[in-house]
C-alpha positions in Angstrom: 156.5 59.0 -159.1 153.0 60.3 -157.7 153.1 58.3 -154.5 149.3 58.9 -153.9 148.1 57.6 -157.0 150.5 54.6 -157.2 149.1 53.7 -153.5 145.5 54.0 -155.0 146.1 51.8 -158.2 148.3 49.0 -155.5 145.1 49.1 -153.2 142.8 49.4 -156.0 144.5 46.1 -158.0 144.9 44.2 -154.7 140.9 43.7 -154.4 140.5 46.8 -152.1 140.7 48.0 -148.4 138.2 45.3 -148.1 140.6 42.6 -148.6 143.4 44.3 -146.6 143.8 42.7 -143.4 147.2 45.3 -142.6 150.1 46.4 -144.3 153.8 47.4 -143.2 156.9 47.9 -145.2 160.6 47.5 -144.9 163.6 49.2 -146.4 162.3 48.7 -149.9 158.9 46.6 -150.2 155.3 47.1 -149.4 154.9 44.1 -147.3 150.7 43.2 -147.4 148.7 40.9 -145.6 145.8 39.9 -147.9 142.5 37.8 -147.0 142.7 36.5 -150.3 145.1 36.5 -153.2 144.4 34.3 -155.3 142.6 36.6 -157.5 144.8 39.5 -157.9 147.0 39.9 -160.8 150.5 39.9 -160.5 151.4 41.7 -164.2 149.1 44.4 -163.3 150.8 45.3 -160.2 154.4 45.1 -161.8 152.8 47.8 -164.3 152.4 50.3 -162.0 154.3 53.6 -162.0 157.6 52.8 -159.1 156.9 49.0 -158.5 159.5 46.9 -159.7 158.7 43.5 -158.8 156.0 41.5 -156.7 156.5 38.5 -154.4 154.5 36.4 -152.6 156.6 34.7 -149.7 156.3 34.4 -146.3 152.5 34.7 -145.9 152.6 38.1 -147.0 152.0 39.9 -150.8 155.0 41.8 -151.0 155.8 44.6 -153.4 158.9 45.8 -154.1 159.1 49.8 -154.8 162.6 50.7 -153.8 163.9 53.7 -151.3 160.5 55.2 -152.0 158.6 52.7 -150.1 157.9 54.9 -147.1 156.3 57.6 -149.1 154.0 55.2 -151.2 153.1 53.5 -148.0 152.5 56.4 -146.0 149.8 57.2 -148.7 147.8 53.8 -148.5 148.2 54.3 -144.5 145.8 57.3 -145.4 143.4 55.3 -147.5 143.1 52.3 -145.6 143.8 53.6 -142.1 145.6 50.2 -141.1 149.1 49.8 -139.5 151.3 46.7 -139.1 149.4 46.3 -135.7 146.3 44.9 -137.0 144.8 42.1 -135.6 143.4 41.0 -138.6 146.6 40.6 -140.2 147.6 38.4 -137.8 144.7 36.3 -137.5 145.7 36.1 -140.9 148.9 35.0 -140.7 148.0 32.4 -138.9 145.7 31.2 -141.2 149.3 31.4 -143.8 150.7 28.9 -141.6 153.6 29.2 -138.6 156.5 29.3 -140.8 154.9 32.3 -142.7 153.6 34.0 -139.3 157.5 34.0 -138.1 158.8 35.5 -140.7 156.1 38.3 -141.1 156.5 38.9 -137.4 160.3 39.0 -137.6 160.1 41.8 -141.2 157.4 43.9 -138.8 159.1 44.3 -135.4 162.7 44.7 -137.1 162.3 46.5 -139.8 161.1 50.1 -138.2 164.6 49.2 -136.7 167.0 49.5 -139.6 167.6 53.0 -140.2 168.9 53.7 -136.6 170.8 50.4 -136.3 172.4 51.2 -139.7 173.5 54.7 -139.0 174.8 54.1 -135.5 176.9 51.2 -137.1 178.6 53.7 -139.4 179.4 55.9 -136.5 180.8 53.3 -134.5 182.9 52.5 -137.6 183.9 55.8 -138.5 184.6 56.7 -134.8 186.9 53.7 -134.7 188.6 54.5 -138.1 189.2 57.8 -136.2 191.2 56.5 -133.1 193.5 54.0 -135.5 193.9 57.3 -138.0 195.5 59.2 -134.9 192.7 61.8 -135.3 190.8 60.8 -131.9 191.7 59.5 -128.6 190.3 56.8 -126.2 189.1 58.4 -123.0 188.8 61.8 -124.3 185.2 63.8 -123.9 184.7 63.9 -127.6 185.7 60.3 -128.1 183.1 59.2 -124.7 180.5 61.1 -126.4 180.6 59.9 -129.8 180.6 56.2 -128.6 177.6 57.0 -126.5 176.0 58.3 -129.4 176.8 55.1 -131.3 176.5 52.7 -129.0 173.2 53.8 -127.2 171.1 52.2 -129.5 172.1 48.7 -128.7 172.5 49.3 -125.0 168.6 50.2 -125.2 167.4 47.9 -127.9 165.5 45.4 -126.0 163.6 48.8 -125.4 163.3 49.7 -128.9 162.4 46.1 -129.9 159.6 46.4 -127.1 157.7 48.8 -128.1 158.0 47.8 -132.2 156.7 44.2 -131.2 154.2 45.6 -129.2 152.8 47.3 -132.4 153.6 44.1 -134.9 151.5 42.4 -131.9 148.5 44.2 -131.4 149.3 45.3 -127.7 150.4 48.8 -125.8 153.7 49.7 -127.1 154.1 51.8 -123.9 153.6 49.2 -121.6 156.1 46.8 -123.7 158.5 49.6 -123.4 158.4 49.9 -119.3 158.5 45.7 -119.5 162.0 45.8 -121.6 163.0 48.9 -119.7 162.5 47.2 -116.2 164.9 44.8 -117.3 167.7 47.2 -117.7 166.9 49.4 -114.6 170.3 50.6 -112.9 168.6 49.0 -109.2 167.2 45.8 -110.9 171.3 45.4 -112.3 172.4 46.4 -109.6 171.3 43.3 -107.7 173.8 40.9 -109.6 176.9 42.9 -107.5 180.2 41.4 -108.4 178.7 38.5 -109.6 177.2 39.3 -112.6 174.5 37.1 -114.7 173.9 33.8 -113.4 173.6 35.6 -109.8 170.2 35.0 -107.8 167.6 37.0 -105.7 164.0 35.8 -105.2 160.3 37.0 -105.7 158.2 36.1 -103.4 159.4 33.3 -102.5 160.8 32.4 -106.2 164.3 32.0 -107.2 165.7 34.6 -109.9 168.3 34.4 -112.0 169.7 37.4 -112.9 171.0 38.2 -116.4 171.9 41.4 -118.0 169.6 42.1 -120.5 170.8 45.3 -122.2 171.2 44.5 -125.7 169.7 41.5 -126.1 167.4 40.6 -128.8 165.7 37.4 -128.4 164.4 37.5 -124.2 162.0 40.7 -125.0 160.6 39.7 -128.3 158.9 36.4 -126.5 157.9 38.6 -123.2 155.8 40.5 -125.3 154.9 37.9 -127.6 153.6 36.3 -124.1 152.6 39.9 -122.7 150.5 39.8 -126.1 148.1 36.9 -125.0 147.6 38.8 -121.4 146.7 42.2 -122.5 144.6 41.2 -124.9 142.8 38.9 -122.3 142.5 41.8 -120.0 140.7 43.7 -122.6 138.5 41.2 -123.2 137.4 40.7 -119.7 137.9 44.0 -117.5 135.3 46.2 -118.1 136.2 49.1 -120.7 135.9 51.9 -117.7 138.2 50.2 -115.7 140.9 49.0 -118.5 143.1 52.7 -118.0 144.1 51.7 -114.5 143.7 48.1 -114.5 145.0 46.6 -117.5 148.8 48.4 -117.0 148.5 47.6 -113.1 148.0 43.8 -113.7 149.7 43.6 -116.8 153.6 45.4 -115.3 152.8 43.1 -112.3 152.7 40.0 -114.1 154.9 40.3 -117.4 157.7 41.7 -115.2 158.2 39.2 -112.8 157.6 36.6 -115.3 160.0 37.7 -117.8 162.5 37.9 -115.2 161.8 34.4 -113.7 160.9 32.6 -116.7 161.4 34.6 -119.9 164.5 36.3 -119.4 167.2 33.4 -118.6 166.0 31.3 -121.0 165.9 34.0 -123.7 169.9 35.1 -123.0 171.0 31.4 -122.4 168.7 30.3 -125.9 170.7 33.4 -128.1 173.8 32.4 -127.1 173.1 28.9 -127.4 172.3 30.0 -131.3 174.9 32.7 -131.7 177.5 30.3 -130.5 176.4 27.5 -133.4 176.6 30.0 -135.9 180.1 31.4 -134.6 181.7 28.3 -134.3 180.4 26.5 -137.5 182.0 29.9 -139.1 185.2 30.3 -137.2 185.2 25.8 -138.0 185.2 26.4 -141.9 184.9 30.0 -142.4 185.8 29.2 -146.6 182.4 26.9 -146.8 180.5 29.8 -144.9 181.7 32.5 -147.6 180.5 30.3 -149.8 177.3 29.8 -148.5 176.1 32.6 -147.6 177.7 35.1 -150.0 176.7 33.0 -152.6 173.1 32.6 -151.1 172.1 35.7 -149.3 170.5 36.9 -152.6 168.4 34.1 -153.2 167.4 34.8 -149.2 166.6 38.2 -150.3 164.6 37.5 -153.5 162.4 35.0 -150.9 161.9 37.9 -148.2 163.7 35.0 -146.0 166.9 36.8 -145.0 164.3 38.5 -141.6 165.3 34.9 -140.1 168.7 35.2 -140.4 168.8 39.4 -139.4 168.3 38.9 -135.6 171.8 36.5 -134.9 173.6 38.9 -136.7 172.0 42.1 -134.5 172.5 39.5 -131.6 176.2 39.2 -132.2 176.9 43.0 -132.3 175.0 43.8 -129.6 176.4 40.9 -127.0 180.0 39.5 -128.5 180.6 42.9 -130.2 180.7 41.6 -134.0 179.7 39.6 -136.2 180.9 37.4 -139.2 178.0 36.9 -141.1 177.6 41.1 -141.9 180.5 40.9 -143.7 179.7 37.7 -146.0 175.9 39.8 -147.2 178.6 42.4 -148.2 180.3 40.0 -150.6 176.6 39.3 -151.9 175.8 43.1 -152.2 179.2 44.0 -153.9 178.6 41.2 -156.4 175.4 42.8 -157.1 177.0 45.9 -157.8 179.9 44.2 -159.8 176.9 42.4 -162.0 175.5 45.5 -162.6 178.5 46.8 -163.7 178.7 44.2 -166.1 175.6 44.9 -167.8 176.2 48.4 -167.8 179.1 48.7 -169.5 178.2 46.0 -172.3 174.9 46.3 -173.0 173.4 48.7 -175.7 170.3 49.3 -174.3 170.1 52.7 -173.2 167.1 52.1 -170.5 168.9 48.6 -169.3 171.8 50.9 -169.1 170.4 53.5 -167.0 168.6 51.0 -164.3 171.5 49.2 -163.6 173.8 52.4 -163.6 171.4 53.7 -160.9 171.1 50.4 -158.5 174.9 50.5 -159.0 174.5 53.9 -157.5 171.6 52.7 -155.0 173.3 50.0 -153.5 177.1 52.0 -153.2 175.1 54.5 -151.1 172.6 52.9 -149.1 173.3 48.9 -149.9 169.9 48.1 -151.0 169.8 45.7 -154.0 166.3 45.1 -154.1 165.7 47.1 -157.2 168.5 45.3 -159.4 167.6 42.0 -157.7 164.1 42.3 -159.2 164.8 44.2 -162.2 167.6 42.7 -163.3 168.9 39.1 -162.0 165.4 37.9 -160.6 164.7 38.2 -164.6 167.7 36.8 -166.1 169.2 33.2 -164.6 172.5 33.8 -166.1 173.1 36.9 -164.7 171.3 36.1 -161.2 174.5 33.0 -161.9 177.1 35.8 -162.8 176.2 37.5 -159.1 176.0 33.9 -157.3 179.3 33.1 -158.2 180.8 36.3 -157.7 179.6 36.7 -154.0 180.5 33.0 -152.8 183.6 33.8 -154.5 184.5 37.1 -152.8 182.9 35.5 -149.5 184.7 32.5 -149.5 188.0 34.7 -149.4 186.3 36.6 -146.6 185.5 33.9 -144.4 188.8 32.0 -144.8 190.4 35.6 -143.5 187.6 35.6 -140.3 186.3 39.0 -141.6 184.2 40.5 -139.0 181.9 43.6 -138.5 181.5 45.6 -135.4 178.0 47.2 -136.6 174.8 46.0 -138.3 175.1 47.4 -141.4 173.9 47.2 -145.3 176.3 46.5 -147.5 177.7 49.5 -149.4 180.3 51.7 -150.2 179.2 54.4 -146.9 179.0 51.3 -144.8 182.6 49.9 -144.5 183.6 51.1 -141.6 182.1 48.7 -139.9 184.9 46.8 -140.7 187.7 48.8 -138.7 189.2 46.4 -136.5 187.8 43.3 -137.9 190.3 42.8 -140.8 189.2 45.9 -142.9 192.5 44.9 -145.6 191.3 41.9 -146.0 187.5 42.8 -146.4 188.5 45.3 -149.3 190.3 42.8 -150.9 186.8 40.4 -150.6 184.7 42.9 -152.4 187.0 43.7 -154.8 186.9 40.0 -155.4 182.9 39.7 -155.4 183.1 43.1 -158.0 185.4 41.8 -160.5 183.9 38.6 -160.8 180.8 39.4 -161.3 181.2 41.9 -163.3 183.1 39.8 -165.8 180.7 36.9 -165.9 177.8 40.0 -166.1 179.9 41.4 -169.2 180.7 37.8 -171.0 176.9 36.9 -170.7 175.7 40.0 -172.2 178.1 39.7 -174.9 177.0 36.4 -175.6 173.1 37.8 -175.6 173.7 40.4 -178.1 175.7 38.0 -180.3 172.5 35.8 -180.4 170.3 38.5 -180.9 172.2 40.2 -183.9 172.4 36.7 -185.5 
């Protein structure tokens, strides 16, 4: 693929950088926030070289390019000059609706996130898998370090969250990062003693209640929402030679406080309020949860919807220390691969072949199913069926066993890991499940279409 000239023919087809209000991208789409759509064509899009789908959800013009996405968007980053921080775009959003706004701030401020939070979780797993194998011990250097390496990045992720929202929202990224980093400070901690959260100091007269905010999601992402609103205001009203000194100076002085009063406390007590729903409607029927949402996540996916349902799982890890939802997107991925599968070995066209032999390949490595999603169930109900039933089939088995993950992961083959310690027998078994049955419904349907087309 020529990334550059496959960014200029998407910008091009789109209506221009005129009608651009900002773009950003996720593991595998092109995620655009046009003024108006209504006039672009959707079939001309699909026909260019590397895009394999488009979708129009969640106030956004998505388009779906695969593990090359960061390369083709790098190039309209060039041509355009816009980033996922625009203004525009989210005046835009707005415009799109609440709902839609959510959803595109979610995909924006987690997204630059993946990578890291995917390859720490295999670490974790793998460091774990090392200690049960007999090859590592607890409390040793090499064991200290390699948790450290793995675990760092949810110790510091309201951090990391920070300074990404504070891009997605148009605002210092530096200045969200000292707010988020305030909160973990070893002397601000420090002032809960024996106590830990729920203890109290004051501010000025003001009652604090202290919470440990080290990997939490939920308390930093509304600070700087709120922190938003404020610098913005300050920019607008403090004269431009003053802004270098004044704008931080008011802005730490205010947001910090504030999201330690206000903010903070009801940010922890509101995630756990959530994470403990989810949990216990799990751990309640864990067989109607595998069905669910291993049946389900795909049709999440094909929306752009599953950015809602990311945070509670990265919550989980990061506070409880799993998570049983991971592990039920797993049985959806495997299916995927097992529908795949299906087509592959039956069908007898060579290029329908080769796709799905390399999204079998694409998702086994990296668990993205994007590509196959679009470019082969998304265009086929039967076989979009054959992969439903095959991952609320493996997921149900997976949920009545309480399968849980100790990382945020994709679900592939380099991924499973994450399952050490969380029934890793039983979570084999689950995807094996998901695999088989898929593939089998995948194999009889394309049988079936042959037949009818030979006739």
């Amino acid at each position: 693929m020529n990334y550059s000239e496959t960014a200029k023919e998407i910008l091009s087809l789109v209506g221009g950088e005129e009608n651009l209000a900002n773009i950003s991208h996720c593991a595998t789409r092109l995620r655009l926030n046009l003024i108006d759509s209504s006039n672009v064509d959707h079939s001309a899009v699909e026909a260019v070289e590397g895009v394999v789908s488009v979708v129009e959800k969640a106030g956004q013009f998505q388009i779906i390019i695969g593990l090359d996405v960061d390369k083709v968007y790098a190039e309209l980053e060039k041509l355009t000059g816009k980033i996922n921080s625009s203004s525009a775009g989210q005046e835009n959003e707005e415009k799109a609706g609440v709902v839609s706004g959510i959803f595109s701030a979610i995909s924006g401020i987690f997204a630059p996130l993946l990578p890291v939070l995917a390859g720490s979780g295999i670490l974790r797993g793998l460091t774990l898998l090392a200690v049960q194998a007999g090859i590592l011990q607890e409390g040793t250097g090499t064991y200290t370090i390699l948790t450290v390496a793995s675990m760092s990045v949810f110790y510091f992720l309201p951090v990391m969250l920070a300074f990404s929202s504070g891009k997605r929202f148009g605002v210092s990224p530096y200045i969200s990062a000292i707010i988020a980093a305030a909160l973990i400070n070893p002397d601000f901690i420090a002032l809960m003693g024996s106590q830990g959260n729920g203890a109290t100091t004051s501010f000025m007269g003001i009652k604090v209640v202290l919470m440990n905010y080290s990997a939490t999601v939920i308390p930093i992402i509304f600070a700087i929402w709120v922190y938003s609103y404020l610098g913005k205001a300050l920019e607008k009203y403090i004269p431009v030679g003053m802004q270098l000194v004044f704008v931080p100076l008011i802005s730490l002085f205010i947001m910090i406080p504030f999201t330690m009063i206000v903010i903070g406390p009801l940010g922890v007590y509101g995630g756990e309020f959530i994470a403990n729903i989810v949990n216990s409607l799990i751990e309640s029927s864990g067989l109607l949860a595998g069905i669910v949402v291993g049946g389900g996540w795909s049709v999440l996916v094909s929306f752009g919807l599953h950015w809602a349902v990311n945070p509670i799982m990265i919550n989980n890890v990061s506070t409880i220390g799993y998570d049983y939802i991971v592990p039920l997107t797993f049985a959806c991925n495997f299916a995927v691969i097992g529908t795949a599968l299906g087509v592959f070995l039956k069908s007898r066209d060579t290029k329908r072949k080769n796709f799905n032999l390399t999204g079998i390949i694409t998702i086994a490595l990296s668990g993205i199913i994007e590509p196959t999603l679009y470019g082969t169930l998304v265009k086929n109900r039967m076989l979009f069926l054959s992969q439903i039933i095959g991952g609320a089939t493996g997921g149900a088995f997976m949920g009545f066993c309480k399968v849980s993950s100790n990382a945020f992961v994709f679900g592939g083959c380099t991924t499973i890991p994450a399952f050490v310690g969380g029934n890793l027998t039983a979570a084999i078994i689950g995807l094996l499940i998901s695999v088989v049955v898929s593939a089998v419904l995948a194999y009889i349907f394309v049988a079936r279409e042959e037949k009818k087309l030979e006739a």
